[in-house]
N, C-alpha and C positions, 0 to 999 in steps of 0.2 A: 795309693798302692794298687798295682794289677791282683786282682782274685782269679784269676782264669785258670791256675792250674794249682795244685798243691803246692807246697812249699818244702825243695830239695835241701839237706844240709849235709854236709861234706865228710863222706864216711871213709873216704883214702887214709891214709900212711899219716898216721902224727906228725912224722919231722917232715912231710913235704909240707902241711900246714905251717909250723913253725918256722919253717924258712923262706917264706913269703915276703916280700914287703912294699912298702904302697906304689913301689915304680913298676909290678909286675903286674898292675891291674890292667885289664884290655881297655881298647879305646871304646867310649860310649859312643855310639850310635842313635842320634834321639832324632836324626833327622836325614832327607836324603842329602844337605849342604856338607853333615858329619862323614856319608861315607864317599861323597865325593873327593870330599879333601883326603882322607884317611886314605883309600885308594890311588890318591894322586902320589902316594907318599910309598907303594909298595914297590918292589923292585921286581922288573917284569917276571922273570923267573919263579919267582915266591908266588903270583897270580896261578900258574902252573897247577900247585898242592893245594889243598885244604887248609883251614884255618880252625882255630878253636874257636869256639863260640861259649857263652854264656848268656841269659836273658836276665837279668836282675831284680830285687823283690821290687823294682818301681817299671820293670817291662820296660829296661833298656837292656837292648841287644849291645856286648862287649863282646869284640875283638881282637883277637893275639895272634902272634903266627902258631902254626902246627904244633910245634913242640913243648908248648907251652902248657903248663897245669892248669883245671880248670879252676881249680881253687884258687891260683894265683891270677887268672884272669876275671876273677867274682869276686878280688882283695880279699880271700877269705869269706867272704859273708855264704850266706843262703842264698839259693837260686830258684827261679821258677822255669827252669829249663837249661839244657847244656848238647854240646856236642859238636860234632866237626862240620864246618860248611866250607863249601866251595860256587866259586863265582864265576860268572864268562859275562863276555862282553856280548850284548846284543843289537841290533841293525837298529838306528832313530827309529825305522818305520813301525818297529814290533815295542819298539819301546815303551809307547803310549802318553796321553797325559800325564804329566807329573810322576812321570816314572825317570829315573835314572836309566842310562845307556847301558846297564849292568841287570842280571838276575841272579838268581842260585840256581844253579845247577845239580848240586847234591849236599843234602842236608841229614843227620841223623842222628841219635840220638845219642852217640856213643861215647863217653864221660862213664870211667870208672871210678874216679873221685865223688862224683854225685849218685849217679846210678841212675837216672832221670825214667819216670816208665813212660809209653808212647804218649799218656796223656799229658804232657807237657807240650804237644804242638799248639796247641789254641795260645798257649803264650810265645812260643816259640814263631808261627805265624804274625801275630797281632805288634812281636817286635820287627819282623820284616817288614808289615805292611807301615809302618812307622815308619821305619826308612826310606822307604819310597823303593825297594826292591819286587822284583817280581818274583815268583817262586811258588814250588808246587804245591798239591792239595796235600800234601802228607809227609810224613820221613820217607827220602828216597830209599834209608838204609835204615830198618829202624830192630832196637837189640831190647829185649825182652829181659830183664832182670831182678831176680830172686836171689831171697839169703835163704838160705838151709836153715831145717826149722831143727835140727838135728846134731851137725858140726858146725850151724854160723856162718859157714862160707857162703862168700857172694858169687855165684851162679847167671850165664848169660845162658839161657833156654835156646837152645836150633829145634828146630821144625818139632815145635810145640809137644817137645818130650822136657814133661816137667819132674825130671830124675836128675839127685846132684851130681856132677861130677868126681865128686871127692868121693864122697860114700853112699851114696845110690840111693839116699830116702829120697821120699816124695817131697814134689816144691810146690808152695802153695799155688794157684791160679792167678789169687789175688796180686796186687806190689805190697812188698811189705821188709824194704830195704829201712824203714823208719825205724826198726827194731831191733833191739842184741848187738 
């Protein structure tokens, strides 16, 4: 099992959990042969969007198209990372060794089902570099999120004003979606 980043468990909506079931798990990615094939299987258009992503407690990168729950693409379990990725094709030349014709393009952390905080790239990376993907040093888009220590509510923090939206207490610095 990957230790690289905390360990996310799924704080969304009851009955989207409950209505889960084992066909909606995203495809594994444990290697770059997985998202060759996986890739080979999208329809050019859907390349276009983003995709969901999950990283799983074994630091396999899964799968789904867009619309898809993350919890349903993590079969329900815990994750060590979540969010939306998108891909483009790149030139053989830039490609590199043992790199797939593919990188990411934009990656981040945004899963309101898990709530993921920034430090879930080291897993979120370590499952791309698994894949044989290239991709950047960090979330290209990455969401900063906090429960209210006050009303409970789960809170995305903009330009590091940590005041709730609902009802204006202050939000911890820390992540602390693990709790209430």
């Amino acid at each position: 099992m990957v230790t690289l980043s905390r360990r996310y468990r799924y704080i969304g909506p009851a009955e989207i959990l409950a209505g889960i079931t084992p066909d909606d798990a995203g495809t594994p990615i444990t290697a770059p042969r997985d998202f060759a094939g996986w890739v080979s299987t999208v329809p050019a258009p859907d390349l276009a969007e983003p995709f969901t992503f999950v990283v799983d407690l074994d630091g396999v990168l899964r799968l789904a198209p867009r619309r898809s729950e993350h919890v349903a693409c993590a079969a329900g379990r815990d994750v060590l990372g979540a969010g939306e990725i998108a891909f483009v094709r790149q030139p053989p030349d830039e490609a590199g060794a043992g790199r797939l014709g593919w990188r990411v393009d934009e990656v981040s952390n945004q899963s309101t089902g898990y709530c993921p905080d920034l430090d879930s790239w080291p897993a979120v990376a370590a499952a791309l570099d698994r894949a044989g993907l290239a991709h950047p040093d960090g979330f290209t888009a990455g969401f900063v999120f906090r429960r209210c220590p006050d009303c409970h509510q789960c809170n995305v923090v903009r330009d590091d004003d940590f005041v709730c939206a609902l009802c204006g207490a202050d939000l911890p610095e820390r992540w602390n979606l693990d709790s209430g």
